[in-house]
C-alpha positions as semicolon CSV with decimal commas, in nm:
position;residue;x (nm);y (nm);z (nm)
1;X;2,767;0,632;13,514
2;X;2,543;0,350;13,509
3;X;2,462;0,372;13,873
4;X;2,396;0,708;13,860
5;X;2,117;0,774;13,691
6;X;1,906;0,548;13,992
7;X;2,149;0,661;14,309
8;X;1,950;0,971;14,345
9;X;1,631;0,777;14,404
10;X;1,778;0,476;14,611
11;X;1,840;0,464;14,968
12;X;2,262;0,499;14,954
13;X;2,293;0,312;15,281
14;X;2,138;0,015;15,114
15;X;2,324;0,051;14,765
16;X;2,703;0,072;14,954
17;X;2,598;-0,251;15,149
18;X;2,489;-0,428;14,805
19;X;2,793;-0,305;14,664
20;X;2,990;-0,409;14,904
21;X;2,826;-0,748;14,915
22;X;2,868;-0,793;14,572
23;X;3,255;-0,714;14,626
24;X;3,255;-0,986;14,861
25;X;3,133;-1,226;14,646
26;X;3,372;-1,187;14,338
27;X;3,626;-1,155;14,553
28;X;3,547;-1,506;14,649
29;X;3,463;-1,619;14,278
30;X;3,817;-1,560;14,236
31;X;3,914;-1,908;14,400
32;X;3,669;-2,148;14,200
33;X;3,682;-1,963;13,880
34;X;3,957;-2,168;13,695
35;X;3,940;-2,025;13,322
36;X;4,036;-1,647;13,230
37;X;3,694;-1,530;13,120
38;X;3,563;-1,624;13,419
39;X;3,874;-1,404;13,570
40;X;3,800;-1,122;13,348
41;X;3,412;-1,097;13,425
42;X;3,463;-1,130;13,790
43;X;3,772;-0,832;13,767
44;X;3,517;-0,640;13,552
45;X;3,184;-0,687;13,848
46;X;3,453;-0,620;14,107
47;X;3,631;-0,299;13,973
48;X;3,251;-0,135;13,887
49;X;3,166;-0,188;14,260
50;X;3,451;-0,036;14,375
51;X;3,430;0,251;14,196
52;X;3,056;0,269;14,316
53;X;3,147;0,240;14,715
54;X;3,423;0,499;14,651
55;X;3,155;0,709;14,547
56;X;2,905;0,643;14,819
57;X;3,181;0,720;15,106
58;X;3,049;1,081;15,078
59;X;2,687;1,031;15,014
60;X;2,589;0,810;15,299
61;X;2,697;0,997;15,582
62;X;2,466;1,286;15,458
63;X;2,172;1,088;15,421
64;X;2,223;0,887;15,738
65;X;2,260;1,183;15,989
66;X;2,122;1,487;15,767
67;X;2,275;1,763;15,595
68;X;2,332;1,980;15,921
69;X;2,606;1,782;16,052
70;X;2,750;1,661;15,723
71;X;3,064;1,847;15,785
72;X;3,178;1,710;16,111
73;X;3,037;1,344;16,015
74;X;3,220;1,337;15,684
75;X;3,579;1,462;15,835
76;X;3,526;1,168;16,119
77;X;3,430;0,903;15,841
78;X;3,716;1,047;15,622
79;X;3,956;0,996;15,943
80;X;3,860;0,664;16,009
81;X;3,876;0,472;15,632
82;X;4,268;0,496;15,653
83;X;4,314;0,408;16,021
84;X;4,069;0,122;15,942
């Protein structure tokens, strides 16, 4: 909800790598955070960027190659997230 209100402005290609990014880096805060809070607010960053690249997954593919092909694009990028 709270990315949605700018998504519609941004570039989507750049917001799913930032997302992703910051994914990676909780991910890795989980091995030198040693106290639960710290746990807790790095589960909290983590779980609102996934939710936000789950999102994405069907946004990006329009706005990379157009609206034309969106169709075809989207059923090969849906195809290839579980075989990856």
């Amino acid at each position: 909800l709270i990315v949605g209100g700018f998504a519609d402005k941004a570039d989507k290609l750049r917001l799913a790598v930032g997302f992703v990014a910051l994914q990676a880096v909780m991910a890795l805060t989980y091995t030198f955070v040693h106290n639960a809070l710290g746990l807790y607010l790095a589960a909290l960053v983590f779980g609102f960027t996934v939710g936000n690249v789950y999102m994405l997954q069907s946004l990006v593919p329009g706005e990379v190659f157009g609206l034309v092909s969106y169709g075809g694009r989207y059923g090969v990028t849906s195809l290839a997230r579980p075989l990856g």
